[in-house]
Each structure stands twice: as C-alpha cells, then as structure tokens.
Biopython code that builds the backbone (N, CA, C, O; Angstrom):
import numpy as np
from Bio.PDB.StructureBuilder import StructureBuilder

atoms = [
    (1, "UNK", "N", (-12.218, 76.651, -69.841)),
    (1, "UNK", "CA", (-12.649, 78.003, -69.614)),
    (1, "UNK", "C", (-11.582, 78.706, -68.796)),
    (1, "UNK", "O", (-10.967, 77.989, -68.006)),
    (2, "UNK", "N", (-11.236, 80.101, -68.861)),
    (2, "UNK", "CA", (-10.350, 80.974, -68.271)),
    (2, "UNK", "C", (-10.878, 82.106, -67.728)),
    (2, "UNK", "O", (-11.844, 82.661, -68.250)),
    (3, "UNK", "N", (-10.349, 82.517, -66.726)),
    (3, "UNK", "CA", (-11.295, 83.992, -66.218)),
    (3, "UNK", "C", (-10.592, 85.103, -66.714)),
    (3, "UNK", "O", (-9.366, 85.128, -66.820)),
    (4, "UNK", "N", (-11.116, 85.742, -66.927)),
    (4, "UNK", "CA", (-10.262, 87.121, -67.912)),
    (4, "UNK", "C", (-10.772, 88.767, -66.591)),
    (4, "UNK", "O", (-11.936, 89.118, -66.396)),
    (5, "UNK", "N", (-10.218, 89.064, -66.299)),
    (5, "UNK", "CA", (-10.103, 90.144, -65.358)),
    (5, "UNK", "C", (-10.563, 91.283, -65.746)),
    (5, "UNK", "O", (-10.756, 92.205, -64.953)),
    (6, "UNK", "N", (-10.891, 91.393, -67.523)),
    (6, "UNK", "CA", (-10.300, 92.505, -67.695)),
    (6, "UNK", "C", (-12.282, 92.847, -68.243)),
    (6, "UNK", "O", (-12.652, 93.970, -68.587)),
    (7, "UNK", "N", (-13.060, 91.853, -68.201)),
    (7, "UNK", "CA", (-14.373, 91.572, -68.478)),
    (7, "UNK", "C", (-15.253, 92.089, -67.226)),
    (7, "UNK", "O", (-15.008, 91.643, -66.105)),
    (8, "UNK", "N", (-16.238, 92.995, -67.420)),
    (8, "UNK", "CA", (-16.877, 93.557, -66.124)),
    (8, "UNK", "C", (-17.758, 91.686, -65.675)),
    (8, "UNK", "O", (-17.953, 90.703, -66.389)),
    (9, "UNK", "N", (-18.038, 91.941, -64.317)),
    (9, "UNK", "CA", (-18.890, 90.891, -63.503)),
    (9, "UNK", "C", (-19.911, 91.069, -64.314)),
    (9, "UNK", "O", (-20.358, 92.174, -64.621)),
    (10, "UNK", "N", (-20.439, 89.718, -64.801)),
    (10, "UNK", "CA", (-21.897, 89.440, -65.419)),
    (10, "UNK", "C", (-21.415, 88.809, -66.874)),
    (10, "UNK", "O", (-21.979, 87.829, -67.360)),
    (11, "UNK", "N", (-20.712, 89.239, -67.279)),
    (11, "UNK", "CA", (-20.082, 88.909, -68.753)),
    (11, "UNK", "C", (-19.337, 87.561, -68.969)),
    (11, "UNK", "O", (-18.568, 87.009, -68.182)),
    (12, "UNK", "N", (-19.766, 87.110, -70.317)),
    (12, "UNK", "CA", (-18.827, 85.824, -70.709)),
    (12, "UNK", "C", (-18.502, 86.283, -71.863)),
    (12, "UNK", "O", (-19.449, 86.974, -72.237)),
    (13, "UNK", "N", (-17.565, 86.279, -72.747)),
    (13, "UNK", "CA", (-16.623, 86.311, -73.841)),
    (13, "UNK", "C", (-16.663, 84.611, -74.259)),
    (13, "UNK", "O", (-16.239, 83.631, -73.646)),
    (14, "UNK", "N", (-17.408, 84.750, -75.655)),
    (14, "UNK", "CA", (-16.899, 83.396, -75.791)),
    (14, "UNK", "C", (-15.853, 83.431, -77.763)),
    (14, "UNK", "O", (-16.378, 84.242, -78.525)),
    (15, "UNK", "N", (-14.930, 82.857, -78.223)),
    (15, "UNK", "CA", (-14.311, 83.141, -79.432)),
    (15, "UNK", "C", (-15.107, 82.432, -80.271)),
    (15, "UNK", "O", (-15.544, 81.347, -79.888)),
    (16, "UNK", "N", (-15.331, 82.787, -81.175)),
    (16, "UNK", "CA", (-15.855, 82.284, -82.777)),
    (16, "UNK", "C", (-15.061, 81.509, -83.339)),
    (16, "UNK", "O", (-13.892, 81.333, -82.995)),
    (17, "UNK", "N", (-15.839, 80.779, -84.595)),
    (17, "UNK", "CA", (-14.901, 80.305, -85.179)),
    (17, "UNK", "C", (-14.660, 78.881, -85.097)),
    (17, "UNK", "O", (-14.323, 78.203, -86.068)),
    (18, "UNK", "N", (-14.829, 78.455, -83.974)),
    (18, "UNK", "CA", (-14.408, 77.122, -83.448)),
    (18, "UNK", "C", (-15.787, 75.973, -83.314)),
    (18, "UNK", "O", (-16.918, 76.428, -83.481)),
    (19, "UNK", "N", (-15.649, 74.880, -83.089)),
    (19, "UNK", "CA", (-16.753, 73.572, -83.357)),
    (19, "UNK", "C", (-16.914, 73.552, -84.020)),
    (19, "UNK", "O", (-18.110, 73.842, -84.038)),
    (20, "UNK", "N", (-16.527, 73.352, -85.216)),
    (20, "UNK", "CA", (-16.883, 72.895, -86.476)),
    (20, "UNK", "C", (-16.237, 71.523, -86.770)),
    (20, "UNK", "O", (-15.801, 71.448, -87.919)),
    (21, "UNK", "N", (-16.100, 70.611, -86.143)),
    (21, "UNK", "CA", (-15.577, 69.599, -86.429)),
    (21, "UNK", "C", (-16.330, 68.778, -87.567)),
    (21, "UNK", "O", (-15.875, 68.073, -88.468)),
    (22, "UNK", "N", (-17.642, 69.110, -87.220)),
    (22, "UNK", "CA", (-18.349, 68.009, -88.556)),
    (22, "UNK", "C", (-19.088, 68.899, -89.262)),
    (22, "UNK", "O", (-20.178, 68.529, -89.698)),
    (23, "UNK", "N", (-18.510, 70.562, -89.555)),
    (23, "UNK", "CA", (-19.331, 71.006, -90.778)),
    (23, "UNK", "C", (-18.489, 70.614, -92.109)),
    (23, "UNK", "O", (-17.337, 71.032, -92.225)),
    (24, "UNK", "N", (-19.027, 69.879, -93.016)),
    (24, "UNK", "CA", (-18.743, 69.705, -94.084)),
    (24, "UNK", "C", (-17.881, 71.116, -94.896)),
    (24, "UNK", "O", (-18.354, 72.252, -94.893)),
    (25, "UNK", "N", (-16.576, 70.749, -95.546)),
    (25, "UNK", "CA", (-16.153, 71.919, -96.396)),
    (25, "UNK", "C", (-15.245, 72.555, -95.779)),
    (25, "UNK", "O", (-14.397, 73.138, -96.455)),
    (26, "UNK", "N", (-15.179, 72.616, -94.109)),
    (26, "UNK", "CA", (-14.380, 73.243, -93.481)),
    (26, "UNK", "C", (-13.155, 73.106, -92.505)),
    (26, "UNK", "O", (-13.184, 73.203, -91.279)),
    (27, "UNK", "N", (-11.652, 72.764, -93.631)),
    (27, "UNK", "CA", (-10.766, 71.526, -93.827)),
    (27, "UNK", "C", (-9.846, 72.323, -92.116)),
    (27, "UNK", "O", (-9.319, 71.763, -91.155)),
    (28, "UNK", "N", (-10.032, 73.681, -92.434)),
    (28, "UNK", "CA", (-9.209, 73.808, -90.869)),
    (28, "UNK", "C", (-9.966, 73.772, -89.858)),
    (28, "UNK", "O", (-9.596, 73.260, -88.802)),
    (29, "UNK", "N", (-11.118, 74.298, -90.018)),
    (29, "UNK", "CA", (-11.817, 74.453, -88.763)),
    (29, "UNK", "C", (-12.087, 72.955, -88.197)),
    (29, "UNK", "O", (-12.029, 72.771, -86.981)),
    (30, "UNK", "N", (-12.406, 71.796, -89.154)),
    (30, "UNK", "CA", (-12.355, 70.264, -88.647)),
    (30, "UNK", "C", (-11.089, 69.769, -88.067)),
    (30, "UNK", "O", (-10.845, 68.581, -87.859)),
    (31, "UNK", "N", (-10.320, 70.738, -87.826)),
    (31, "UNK", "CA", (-8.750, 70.096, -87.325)),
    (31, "UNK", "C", (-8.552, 70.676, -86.526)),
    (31, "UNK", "O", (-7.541, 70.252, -85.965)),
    (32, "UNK", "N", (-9.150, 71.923, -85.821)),
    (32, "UNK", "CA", (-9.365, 72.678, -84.798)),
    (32, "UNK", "C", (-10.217, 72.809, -83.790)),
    (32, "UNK", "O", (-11.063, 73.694, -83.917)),
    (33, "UNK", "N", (-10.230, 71.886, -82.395)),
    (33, "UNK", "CA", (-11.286, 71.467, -81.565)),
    (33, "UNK", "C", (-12.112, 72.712, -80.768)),
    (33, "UNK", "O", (-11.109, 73.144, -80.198)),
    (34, "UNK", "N", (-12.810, 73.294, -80.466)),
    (34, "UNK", "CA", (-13.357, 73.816, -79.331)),
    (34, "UNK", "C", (-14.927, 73.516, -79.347)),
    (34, "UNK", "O", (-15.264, 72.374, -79.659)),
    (35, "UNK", "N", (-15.892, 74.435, -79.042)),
    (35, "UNK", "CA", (-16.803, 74.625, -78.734)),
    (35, "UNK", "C", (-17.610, 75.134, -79.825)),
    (35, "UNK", "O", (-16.852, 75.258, -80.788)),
    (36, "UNK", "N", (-18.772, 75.483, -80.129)),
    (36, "UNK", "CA", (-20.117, 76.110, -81.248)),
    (36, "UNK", "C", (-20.194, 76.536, -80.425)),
    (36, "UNK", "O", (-20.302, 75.928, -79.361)),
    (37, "UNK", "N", (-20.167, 78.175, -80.584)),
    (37, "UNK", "CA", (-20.978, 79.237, -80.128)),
    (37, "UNK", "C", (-22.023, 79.134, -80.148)),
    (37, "UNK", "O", (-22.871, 79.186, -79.257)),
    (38, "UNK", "N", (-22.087, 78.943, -81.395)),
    (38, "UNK", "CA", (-23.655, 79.326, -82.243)),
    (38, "UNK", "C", (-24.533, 77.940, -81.966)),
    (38, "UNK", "O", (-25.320, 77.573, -82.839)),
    (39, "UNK", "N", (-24.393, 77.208, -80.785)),
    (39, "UNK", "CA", (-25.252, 76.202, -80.306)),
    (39, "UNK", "C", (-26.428, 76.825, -78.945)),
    (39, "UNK", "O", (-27.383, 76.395, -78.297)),
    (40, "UNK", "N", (-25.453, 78.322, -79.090)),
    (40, "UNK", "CA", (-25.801, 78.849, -77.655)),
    (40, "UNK", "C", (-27.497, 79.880, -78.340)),
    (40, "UNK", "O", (-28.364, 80.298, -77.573)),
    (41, "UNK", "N", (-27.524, 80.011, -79.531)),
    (41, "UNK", "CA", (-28.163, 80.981, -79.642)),
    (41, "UNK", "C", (-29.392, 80.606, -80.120)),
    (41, "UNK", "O", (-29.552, 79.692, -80.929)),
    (42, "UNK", "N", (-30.560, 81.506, -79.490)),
    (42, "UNK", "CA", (-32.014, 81.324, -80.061)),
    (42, "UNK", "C", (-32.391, 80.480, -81.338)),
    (42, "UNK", "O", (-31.574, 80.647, -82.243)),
    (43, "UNK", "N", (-33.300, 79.717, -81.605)),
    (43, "UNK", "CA", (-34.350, 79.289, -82.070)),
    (43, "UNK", "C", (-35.707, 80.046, -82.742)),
    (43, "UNK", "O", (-36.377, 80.817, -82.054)),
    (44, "UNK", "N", (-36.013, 79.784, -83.999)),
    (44, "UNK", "CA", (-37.278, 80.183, -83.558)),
    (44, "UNK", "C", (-37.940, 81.492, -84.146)),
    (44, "UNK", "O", (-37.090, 82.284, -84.552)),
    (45, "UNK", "N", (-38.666, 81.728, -84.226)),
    (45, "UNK", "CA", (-39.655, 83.153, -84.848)),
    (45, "UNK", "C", (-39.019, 83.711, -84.049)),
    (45, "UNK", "O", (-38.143, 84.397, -84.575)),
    (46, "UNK", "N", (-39.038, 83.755, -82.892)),
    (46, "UNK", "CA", (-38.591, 85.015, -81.836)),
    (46, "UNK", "C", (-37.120, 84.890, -81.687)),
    (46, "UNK", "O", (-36.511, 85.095, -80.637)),
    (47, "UNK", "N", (-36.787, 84.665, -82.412)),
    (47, "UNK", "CA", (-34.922, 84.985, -82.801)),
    (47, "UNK", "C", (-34.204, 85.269, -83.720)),
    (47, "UNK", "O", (-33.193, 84.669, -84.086)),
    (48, "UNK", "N", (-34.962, 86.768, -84.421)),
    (48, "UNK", "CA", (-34.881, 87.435, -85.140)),
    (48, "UNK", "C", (-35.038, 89.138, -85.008)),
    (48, "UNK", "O", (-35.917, 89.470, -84.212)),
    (49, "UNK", "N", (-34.436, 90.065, -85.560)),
    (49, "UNK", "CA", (-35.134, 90.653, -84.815)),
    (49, "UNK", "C", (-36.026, 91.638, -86.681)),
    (49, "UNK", "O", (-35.748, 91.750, -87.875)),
    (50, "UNK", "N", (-37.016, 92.034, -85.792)),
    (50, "UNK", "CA", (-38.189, 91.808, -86.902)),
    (50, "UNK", "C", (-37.851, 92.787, -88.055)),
    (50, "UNK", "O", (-38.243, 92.456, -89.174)),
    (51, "UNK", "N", (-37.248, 93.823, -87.935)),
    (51, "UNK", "CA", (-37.434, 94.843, -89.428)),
    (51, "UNK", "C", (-35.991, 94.644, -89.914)),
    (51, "UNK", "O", (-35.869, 94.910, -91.110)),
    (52, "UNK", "N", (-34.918, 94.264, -89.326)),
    (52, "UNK", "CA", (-34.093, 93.655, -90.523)),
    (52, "UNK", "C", (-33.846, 92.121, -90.705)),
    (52, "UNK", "O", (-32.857, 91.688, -91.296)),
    (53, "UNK", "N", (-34.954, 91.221, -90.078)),
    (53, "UNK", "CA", (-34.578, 89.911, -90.146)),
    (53, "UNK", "C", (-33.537, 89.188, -89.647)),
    (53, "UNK", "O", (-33.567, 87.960, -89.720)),
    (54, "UNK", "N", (-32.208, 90.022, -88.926)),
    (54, "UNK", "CA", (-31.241, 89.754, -88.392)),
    (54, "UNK", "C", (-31.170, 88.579, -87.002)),
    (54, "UNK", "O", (-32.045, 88.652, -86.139)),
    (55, "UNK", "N", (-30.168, 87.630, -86.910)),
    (55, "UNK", "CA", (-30.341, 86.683, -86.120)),
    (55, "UNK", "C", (-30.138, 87.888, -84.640)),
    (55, "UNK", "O", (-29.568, 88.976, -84.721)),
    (56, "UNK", "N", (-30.563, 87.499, -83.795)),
    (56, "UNK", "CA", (-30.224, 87.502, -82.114)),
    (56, "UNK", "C", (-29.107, 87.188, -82.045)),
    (56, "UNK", "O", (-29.143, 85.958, -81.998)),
    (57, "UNK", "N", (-27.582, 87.665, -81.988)),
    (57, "UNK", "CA", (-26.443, 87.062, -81.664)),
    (57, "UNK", "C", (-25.752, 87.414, -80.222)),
    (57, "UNK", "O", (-24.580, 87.094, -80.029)),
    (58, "UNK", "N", (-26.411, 87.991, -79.357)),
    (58, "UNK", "CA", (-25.333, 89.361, -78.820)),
    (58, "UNK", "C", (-26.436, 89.118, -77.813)),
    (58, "UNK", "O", (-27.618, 88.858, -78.034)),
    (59, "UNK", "N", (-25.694, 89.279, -76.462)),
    (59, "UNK", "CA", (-27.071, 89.406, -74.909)),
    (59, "UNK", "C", (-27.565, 88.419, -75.070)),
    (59, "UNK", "O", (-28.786, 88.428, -75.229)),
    (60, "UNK", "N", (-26.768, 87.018, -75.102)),
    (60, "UNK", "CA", (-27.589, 85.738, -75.274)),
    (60, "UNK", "C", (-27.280, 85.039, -73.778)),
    (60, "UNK", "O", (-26.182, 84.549, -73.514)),
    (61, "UNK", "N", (-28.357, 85.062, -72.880)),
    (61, "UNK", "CA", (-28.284, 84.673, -71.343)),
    (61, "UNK", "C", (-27.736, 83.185, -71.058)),
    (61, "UNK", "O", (-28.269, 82.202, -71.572)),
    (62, "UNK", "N", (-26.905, 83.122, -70.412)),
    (62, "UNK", "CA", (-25.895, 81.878, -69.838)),
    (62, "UNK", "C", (-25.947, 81.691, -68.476)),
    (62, "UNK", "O", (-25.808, 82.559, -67.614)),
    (63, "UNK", "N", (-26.155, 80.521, -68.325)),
    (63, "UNK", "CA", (-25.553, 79.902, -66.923)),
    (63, "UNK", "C", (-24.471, 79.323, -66.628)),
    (63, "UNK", "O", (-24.281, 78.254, -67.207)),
    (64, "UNK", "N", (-23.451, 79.781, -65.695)),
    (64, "UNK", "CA", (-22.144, 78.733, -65.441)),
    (64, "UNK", "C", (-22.428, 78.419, -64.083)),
    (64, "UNK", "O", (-23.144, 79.023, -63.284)),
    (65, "UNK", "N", (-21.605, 77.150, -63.914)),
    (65, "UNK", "CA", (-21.436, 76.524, -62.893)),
    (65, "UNK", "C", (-20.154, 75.803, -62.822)),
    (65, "UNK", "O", (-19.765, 75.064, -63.726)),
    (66, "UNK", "N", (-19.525, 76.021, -61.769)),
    (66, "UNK", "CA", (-18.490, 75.080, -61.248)),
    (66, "UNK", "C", (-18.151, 73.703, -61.245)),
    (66, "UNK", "O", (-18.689, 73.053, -60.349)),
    (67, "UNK", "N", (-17.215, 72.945, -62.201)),
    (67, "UNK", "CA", (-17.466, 71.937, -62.363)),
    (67, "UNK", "C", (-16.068, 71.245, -61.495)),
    (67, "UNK", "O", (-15.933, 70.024, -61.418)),
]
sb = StructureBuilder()
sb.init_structure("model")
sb.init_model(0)
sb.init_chain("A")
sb.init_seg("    ")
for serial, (resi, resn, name, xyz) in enumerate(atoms, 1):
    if name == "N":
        sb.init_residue(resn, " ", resi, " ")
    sb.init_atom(name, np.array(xyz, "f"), 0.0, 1.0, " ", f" {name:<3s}", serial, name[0])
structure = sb.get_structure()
C-alpha cells in the first residue's frame, strides 16, 4: 500500500484489474499479482441497487490498520 497526497482524508483508491490469479481464461491477469477488489464488495439482496439492478461498487466502507 502507498499513501497518495493527492486523495482527500477518508479515501482509499484501490486499482482494478488485478487478483485474478486463479480466474480461469485470464492468461495476463494470472501472471500479474495484486489484490481482488471485488472481494471487497457487498453480498447479497442488499447489494444491488433496486431499479437498475446494478451492483454496489463505489462508497464501499474499509478499515485500515497499521501493520
């Protein structure tokens, strides 16, 4: 993780694209290590939002801590 200055206090930026090491089909992204975003995001009936069916992607609440 890196601190970016340029991000108001409260905010995390995280890049797409990346953890896919074991999705099937996806010959660069399996050769390219980071993190799933999309591990971070809602579950569930209530992670949708209701009149266009659209996932919750965006204002998804995080905790960091100092490791």
């Amino acid at each position: 993780m890196e601190s970016d200055d340029s991000l108001l206090p409260g905010v995390v930026a995280l890049t797409h694209g990346w953890g896919n090491q074991r999705t099937p089909g996806m010959r660069v992204a399996q050769r390219t290590p980071g993190v799933n975003a999309n591990a971070l995001l809602p579950i569930g009936a209530e992670s949708f939002e209701p009149l266009s069916s659209q996932a919750f992607m965006t204002g998804i609440p995080v905790d960091l801590a100092r490791l």
